[in-house]
C-alpha angles and dihedrals in degrees: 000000000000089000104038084053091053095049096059099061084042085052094045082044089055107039079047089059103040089052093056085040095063096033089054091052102048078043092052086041088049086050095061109038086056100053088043086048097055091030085067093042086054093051090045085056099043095049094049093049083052096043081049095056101043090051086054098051087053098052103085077050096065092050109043110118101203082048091055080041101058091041098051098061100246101111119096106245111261079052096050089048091055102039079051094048088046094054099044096050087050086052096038090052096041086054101043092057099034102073091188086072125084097173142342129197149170109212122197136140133265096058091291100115110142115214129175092216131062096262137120120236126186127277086241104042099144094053093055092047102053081039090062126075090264084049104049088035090055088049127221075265107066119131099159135069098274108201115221129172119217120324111195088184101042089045083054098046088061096027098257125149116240121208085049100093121024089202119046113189113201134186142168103238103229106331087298130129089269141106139200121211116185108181122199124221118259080210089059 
């Protein structure tokens, strides 16, 4: 009888324990789900309100007639030297202060690609790029911001690094053989 007396309160212990147990642990499950749940919602907000940014600060871009000028072909060439040099320092300045960018450039043919950072790109870089999977997927058509990740093979068709952006925004610049790559830092 001693024993049997001692082992109720033990079995109501255990079944106690057992009971917050479970409740802690769907408690401590519910937790986290929320908090995952509002941490990605969070990241969603934030990239968009960077993608959105970005998008902004290359509008007057798109539209600037000396710049569809230049790119075009039609500037004598001292002109054409200083309009480039213009537009690089803007971009190599834009992407020197802004630490979400990891690159922006302007491709076009004939050697007047326009890049943010100090490297070469090819004299047909359009043509390589529309040429690469980002290029025909984005279509000769596009007159919207199309939203890529990384492309090793299209990086390596117009001499790009890839690893350096995790977005890459991409749009034709008024229905010209040109093209606008803002790429956004993995880092961001």
């Amino acid at each position: 009888r001693l024993i049997l007396a001692f082992m109720v309160p033990v079995l109501c212990i255990l079944v106690l324990g057992y009971v917050s147990y479970s409740q802690a642990s769907k408690a401590i499950i519910e937790s986290y789900k929320d908090t995952t749940g509002q941490t990605t919602d969070m990241i969603q907000q934030f990239l968009e309100l960077i993608v959105f940014s970005e998008k902004e600060d290359a509008k007057p871009y798109l539209a600037e007639q000396d710049l569809s000028i230049y790119l075009k072909g039609s500037m004598k060439k001292e002109e054409a030297i200083k309009m480039k040099t213009k537009y690089m320092d803007q971009m190599k300045e834009k992407v020197t202060r802004d630490s979400k960018l990891g690159g922006w450039y302007i491709l076009s043919d004939g050697g007047r690609s326009i890049m943010g950072l100090s490297i070469q790109l090819p004299d047909d870089a359009y043509t390589k790029f529309m040429a690469s999977p980002q290029g025909q997927f984005m279509g000769e058509d596009a007159s919207d911001w199309v939203t890529f990740g990384q492309g090793e093979e299209t990086d390596s068709a117009i001499g790009l690094t890839t690893g350096s952006y995790a977005i890459r925004l991409v749009r034709k610049m008024n229905g010209a053989p040109q093209v606008m790559l803002v790429d956004i830092s993995a880092d961001t």
